[in-house]
C-alpha positions in Angstrom: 160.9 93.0 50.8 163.7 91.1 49.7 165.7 91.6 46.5 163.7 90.1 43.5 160.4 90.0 45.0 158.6 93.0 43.2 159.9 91.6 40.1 158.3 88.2 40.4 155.0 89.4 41.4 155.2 91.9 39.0 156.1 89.1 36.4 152.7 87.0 37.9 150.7 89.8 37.0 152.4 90.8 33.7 151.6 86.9 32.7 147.7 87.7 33.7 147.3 90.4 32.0 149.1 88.8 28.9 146.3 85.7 29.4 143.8 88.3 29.2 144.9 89.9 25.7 142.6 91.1 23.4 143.6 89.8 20.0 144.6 86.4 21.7 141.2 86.3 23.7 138.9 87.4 20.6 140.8 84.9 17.6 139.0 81.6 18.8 135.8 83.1 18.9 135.1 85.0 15.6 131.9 84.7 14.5 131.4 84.0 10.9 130.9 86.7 8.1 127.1 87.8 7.5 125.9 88.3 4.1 125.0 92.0 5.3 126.7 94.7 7.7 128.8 94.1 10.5 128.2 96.3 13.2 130.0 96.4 16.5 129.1 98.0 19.5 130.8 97.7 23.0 131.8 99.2 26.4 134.2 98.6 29.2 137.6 99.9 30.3 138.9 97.6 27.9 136.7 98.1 25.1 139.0 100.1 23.0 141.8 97.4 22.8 139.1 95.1 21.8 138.0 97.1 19.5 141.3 97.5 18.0 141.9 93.9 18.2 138.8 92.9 16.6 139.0 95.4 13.2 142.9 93.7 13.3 141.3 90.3 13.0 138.2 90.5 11.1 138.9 90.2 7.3 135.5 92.1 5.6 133.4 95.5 5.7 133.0 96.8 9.3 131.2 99.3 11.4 130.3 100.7 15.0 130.8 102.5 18.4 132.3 101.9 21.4 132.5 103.9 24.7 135.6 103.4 27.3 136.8 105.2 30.4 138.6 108.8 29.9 141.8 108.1 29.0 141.7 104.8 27.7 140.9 105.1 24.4 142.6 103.1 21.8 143.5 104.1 18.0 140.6 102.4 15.7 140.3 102.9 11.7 136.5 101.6 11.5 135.0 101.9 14.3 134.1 104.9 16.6 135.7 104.8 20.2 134.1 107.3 22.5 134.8 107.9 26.0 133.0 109.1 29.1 133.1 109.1 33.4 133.8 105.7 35.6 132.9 105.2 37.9 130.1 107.7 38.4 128.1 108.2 35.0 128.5 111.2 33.0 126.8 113.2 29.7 129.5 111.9 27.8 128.4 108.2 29.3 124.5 109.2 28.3 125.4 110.5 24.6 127.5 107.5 24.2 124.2 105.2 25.1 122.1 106.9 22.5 125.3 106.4 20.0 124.6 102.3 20.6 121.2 102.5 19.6 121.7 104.8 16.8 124.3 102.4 15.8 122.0 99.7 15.1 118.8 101.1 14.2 117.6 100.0 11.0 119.5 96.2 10.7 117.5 93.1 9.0 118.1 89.8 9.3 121.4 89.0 7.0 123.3 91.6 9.1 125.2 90.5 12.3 126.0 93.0 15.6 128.9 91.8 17.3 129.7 93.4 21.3 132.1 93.8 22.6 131.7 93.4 26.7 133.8 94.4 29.4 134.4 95.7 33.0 133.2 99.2 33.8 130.7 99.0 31.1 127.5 99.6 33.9 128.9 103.5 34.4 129.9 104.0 30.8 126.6 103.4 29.7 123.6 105.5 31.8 120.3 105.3 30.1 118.1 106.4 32.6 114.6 105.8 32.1 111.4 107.1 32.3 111.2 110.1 34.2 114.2 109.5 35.4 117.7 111.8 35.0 120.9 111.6 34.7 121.7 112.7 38.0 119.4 110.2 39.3 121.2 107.4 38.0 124.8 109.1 38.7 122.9 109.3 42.5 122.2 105.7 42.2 125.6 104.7 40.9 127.3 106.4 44.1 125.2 105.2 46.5 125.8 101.8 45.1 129.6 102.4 45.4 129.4 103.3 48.8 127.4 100.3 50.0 129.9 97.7 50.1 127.2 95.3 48.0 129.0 92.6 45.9 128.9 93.3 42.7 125.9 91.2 41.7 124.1 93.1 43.4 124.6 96.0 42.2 124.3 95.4 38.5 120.6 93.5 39.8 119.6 96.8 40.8 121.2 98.6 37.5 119.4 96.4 35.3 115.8 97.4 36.6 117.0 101.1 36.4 117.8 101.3 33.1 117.0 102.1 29.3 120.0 99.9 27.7 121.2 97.6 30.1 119.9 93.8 31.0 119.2 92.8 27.1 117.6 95.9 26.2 120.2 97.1 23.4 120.1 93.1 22.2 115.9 93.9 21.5 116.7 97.0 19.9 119.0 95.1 17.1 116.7 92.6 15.8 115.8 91.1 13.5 120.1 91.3 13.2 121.5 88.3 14.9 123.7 89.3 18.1 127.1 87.6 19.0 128.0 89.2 22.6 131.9 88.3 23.1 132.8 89.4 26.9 135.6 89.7 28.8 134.6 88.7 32.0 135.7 90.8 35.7 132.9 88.8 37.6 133.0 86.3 40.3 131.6 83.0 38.9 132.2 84.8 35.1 128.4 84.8 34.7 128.1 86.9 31.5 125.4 88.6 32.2 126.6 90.4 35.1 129.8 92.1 33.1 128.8 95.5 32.4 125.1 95.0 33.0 124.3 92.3 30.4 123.5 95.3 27.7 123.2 92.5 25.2 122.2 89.4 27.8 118.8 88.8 29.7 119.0 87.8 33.0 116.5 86.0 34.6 116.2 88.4 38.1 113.1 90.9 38.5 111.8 93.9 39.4 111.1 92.1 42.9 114.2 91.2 43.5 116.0 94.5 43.2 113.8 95.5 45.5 114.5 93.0 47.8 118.2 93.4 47.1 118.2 97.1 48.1 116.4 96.2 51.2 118.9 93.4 52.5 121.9 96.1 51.8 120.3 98.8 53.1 121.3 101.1 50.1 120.0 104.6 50.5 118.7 105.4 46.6 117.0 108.6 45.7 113.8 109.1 46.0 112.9 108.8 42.3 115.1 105.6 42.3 113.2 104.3 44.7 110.1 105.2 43.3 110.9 103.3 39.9 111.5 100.7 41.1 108.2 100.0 43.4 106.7 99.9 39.7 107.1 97.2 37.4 107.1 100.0 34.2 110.2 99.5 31.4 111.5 95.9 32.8 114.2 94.1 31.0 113.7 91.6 28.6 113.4 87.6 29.7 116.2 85.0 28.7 113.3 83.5 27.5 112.3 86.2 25.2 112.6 84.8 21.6 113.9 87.8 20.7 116.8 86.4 21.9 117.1 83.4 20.8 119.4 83.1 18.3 122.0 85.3 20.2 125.7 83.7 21.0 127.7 84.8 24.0 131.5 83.7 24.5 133.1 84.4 27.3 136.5 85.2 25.8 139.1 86.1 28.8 138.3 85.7 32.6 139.8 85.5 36.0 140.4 81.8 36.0 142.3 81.6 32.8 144.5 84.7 34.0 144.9 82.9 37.6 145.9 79.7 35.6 148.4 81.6 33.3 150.3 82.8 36.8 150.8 79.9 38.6 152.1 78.5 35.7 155.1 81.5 35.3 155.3 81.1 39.1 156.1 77.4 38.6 158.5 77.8 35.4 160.4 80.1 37.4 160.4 77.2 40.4 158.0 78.7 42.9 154.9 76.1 43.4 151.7 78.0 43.0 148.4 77.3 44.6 144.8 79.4 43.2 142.5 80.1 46.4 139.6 81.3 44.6 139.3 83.1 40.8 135.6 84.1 42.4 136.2 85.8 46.1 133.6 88.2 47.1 133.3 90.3 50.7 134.5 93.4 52.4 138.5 93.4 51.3 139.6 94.0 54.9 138.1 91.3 56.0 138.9 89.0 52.7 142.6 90.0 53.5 142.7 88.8 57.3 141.8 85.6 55.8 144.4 85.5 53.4 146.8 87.2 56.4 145.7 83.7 58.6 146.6 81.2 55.9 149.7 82.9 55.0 150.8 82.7 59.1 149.5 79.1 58.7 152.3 78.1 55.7 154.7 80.2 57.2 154.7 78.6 60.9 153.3 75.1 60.1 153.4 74.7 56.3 149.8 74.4 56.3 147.5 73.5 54.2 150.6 75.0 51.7 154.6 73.9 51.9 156.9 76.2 51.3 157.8 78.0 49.0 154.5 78.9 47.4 152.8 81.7 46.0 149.3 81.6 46.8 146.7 83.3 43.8 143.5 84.5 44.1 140.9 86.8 42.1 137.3 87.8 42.2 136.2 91.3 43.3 136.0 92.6 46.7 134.0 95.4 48.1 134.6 98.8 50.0 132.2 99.8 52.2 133.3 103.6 52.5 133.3 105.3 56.2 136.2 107.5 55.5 137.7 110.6 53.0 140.5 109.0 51.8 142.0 107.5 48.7 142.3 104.4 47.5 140.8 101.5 46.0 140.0 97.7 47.0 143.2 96.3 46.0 145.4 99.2 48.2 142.4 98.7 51.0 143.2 94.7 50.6 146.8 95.0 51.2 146.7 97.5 54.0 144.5 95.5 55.9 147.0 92.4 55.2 150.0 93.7 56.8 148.0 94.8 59.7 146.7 91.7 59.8 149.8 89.5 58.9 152.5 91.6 60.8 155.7 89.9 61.1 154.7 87.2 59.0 157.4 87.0 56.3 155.4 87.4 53.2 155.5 89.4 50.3 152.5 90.1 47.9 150.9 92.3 45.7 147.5 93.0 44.7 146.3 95.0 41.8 143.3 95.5 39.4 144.3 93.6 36.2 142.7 96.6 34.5 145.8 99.0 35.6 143.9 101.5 38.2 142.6 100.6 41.3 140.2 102.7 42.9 140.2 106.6 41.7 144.2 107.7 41.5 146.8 106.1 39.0 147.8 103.0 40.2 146.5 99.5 40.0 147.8 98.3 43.4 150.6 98.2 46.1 153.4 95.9 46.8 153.1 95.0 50.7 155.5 92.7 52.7 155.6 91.6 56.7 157.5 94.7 57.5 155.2 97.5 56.4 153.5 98.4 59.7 156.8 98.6 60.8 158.1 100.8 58.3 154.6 102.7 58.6 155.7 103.8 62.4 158.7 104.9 61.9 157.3 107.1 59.0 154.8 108.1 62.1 152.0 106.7 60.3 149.3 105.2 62.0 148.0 102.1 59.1 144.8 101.3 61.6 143.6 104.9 61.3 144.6 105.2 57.4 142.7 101.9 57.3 139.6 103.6 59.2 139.6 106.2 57.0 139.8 104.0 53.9 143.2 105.9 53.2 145.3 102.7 51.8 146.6 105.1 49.0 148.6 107.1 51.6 150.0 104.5 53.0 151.4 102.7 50.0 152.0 106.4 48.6 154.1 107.0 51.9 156.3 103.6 51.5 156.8 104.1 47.9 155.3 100.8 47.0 152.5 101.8 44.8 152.4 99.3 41.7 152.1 101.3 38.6 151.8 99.7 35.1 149.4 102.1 33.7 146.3 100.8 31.5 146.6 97.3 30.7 144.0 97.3 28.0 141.7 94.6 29.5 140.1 94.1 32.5 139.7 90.4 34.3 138.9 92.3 38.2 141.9 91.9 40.7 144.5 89.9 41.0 146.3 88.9 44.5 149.5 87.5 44.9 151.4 86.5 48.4 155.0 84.9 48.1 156.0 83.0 51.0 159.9 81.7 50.3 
C-alpha cells in the first residue's frame, strides 16, 4: 500500500462516522416538550451515545432505560444504560426487555416516550414469547446468523417471534404519544427494520415468516418452528390506531455517511463516486463485483476515470461453512484481493459501528498485493477464505483497522482508492 493510503481511507471513514454523530444527528429532530414525563427508552450498539447526546440536548425533566452491547456503555446522569450479549441474546438482553416495559407502564396521554433506535437492537432485546425460552430465541438468533439471509429477513422472522419487537413496546406505551428517532444500519433505511421496529409496525405476517424461513432454508428449533405455524401473539398492524399518532425520524443513515465521504475525498482532490448506500448479498461474492469494476477503472478507466475512490454501504451477509474468525467486512476484503490480484487498488472496509464480526476490529486495510504478501507469509487466503478465517489473514499482514467503538452504528462502509 503506498505511503498515505491508510490515512485517507482512514480519514473517509473518520468523516462517516463524524456524519453519523449523535448530538449532531438527534438536534434537528427534537420533539417538543410534553406537559407530563419524558421517558426514553432505546437499544442498539449505539444507544448509549444517544442516550448521552439526547439528556445533553433536551432542556426539561427526563427519565428512562436503555440497553447496548457489553462494553459500550456510555456515561448518562438521567437515564439508565444497561448492557447485555450481541450478537446472540442473553439474560442480561431478557432483563433489559422487561426494564422497557416497566419503564413505561403507567403513562397517560400528556406524557411523551421518546426511542432511541439503533443497530444491534434485535439481540439486545429477547422477549420470547409464549412458551417460548430464552434459549429458544438465542437458538433462533444463531441459526439466523448462520444462514446468510439478508437482513430483512431476518428481523421478518424476529418480529413474529417475539414479545417486544415489531410495535409491540409502542402498544404497551399508550395512551403516551411515541416519537421513535432511529439511526438507521439498513439497506433502503426502512425504519422499521433497525433493531426489529420495537416501536414501528410493519406491515409483513405471520405467513410470510414462514414463507421466508422456507425460501432460506433456515433450520429453527423445533419450538421456533412450532410458533410460528400458529398465528398466536402477532405484532401489531401499521394500521393499528394505536399507532397513530406516533412520529419516526430517521436521524443518521448510510447515505448521508456515504455523502459526507466523497465529499472529504473530493476536498482532499480525489473524485469520489457512491455504488450503492443499500448493497445486500453474500460479501464474497459482493466483493468480486467490486474486484471487476475496480480492474475495469484501473485498465480502461471504465465506467470511473482515474483517480477515484469508489464508496459503497449497505450490509452484507456471511453464510458460515468454516471455524474461523472474522466478520463481513474482513470476509469482504479477503475475498477482494483474491479476486482483484494485481489490480493496483487500495481499500478498506469496516463496520461504521467500530467491530466487525466477533474480535476487536471494525475492518481491514487490503491492497493489490496482499495475496502476494499472504504466500510468502505461507498463508493460503483461498482456504482462510473457505474457512471464513479473514481475521487471520488481515491479523497475519498487520492490516487490521482498529478505531475502537465509534458510538453509532450506520452498517459498513467500503472504500477502494484507485490513483
Amino acid at each position: 500500500m503506498k505511503p498515505g493510503d491508510k490515512e485517507f481511507l482512514a480519514g473517509l471513514f473518520g468523516a462517516a462516522v463524524e456524519a453519523a454523530d449523535p448530538e449532531t444527528a438527534l438536534r434537528a429532530h427534537l420533539p417538543a416538550r410534553p406537559r407530563g414525563r419524558t421517558v426514553v427508552v432505546g437499544a442498539g450498539k449505539g444507544v448509549a451515545q444517544l442516550a448521552a447526546a439526547f439528556e445533553r440536548l433536551w432542556d426539561g425533566p427526563l427519565e428512562g432505560v436503555v440497553v447496548t452491547r457489553y462494553g459500550y456503555a456510555a456515561p448518562c446522569r438521567r437515564i439508565r444504560v444497561l448492557e447485555a450479549a450481541h450478537p446472540v441474546p442473553d439474560a442480561a438482553g431478557l432483563q433489559a426487555s422487561r426494564a422497557l416495559f416497566a419503564a413505561v407502564e403507567g403513562l397517560g396521554e400528556e406524557d411523551l416516550v421518546v426511542a432511541l433506535v439503533c443497530g444491534g437492537g434485535s439481540a439486545l432485546l429477547p422477549c420470547p414469547p409464549g412458551p417460548l425460552t430464552l434459549a429458544d430465541e438465542a437458538a433462533m438468533n444463531s441459526a439466523l446468523l448462520a444462514s446468510g439471509a439478508p437482513i430483512s429477513v431476518m428481523n421478518a422472522i424476529r418480529k413474529q417471534v417475539s414479545g417486544i419487537k415489531g410495535g409491540r413496546l409502542a402498544v404497551a406505551c399508550r395512551p403516551a404519544k411515541v416519537v421513535t428517532l432511529v439511526v438507521s444500519d439498513v439497506p433502503g433505511d426502512d425504519p422499521a427494520q433497525v433493531a426489529s421496529g420495537p416501536t414501528i409496525a410493519d406491515a409483513a405476517d405471520r405467513a410470510e415468516a414462514r414463507a421466508l424461513v422456507g425460501t432460506w432454508g433456515i433450520k429453527l428449533p423445533e419450538a421456533v418452528e412450532s410458533w410460528l405455524a400458529g398465528e398466536e401473539g402477532q405484532p401489531p398492524s401499521p394500521a393499528d390506531p394505536v399507532l397513530a399518532d406516533h412520529e419516526v425520524h430517521v436521524v443518521a443513515s448510510a447515505r448521508l455517511s456515504l455523502e459526507a465521504a466523497a465529499a472529504r475525498a473530493e476536498a482532499l482532490g480525489v473524485p469520489a463516486v457512491i455504488l450503492s448506500d443499500s448493497m445486500e448479498g453474500e460479501a464474497r461474492d459482493v466483493a468480486r463485483v467490486h474486484a471487476a469494476i475496480a480492474r475495469e477503472v484501473a485498465s480502461r478507466d471504465r465506467p470511473f476515470t482515474r483517480p477515484v475512490v469508489i464508496l459503497s454501504g449497505g450490509e452484507t451477509t456471511v453464510t458460515i461453512r468454516g471455524q474461523g474468525k472474522g466478520g463481513r467486512n474482513t470476509e469482504f476484503l479477503l475475498s477482494l484481493v483474491l479476486a482483484g490480484e494485481g489490480v493496483p487498488f487500495a481499500a478498506l472496509a469496516a463496520d461504521t459501528d467500530g467491530i466487525d464480526g466477533s474480535e476487536d476490529n471494525a475492518g481491514a486495510f487490503a491492497d493489490g498485493a496482499s495475496m502476494q504478501r499472504l504466500r510468502g507469509l505461507g498463508v493460503d487466503p483461498a482456504a482462510l477464505l473457505a474457512a471464513n478465517d479473514a481475521w487471520t489473514a488481515f491479523h497475519r499482514l498487520g492490516d487490521l483497522f482498529v478505531p475502537g467503538p465509534t458510538g453509532t452504528n450506520v452498517n459498513d462502509f467500503r472504500a477502494i482508492l484507485i490513483r
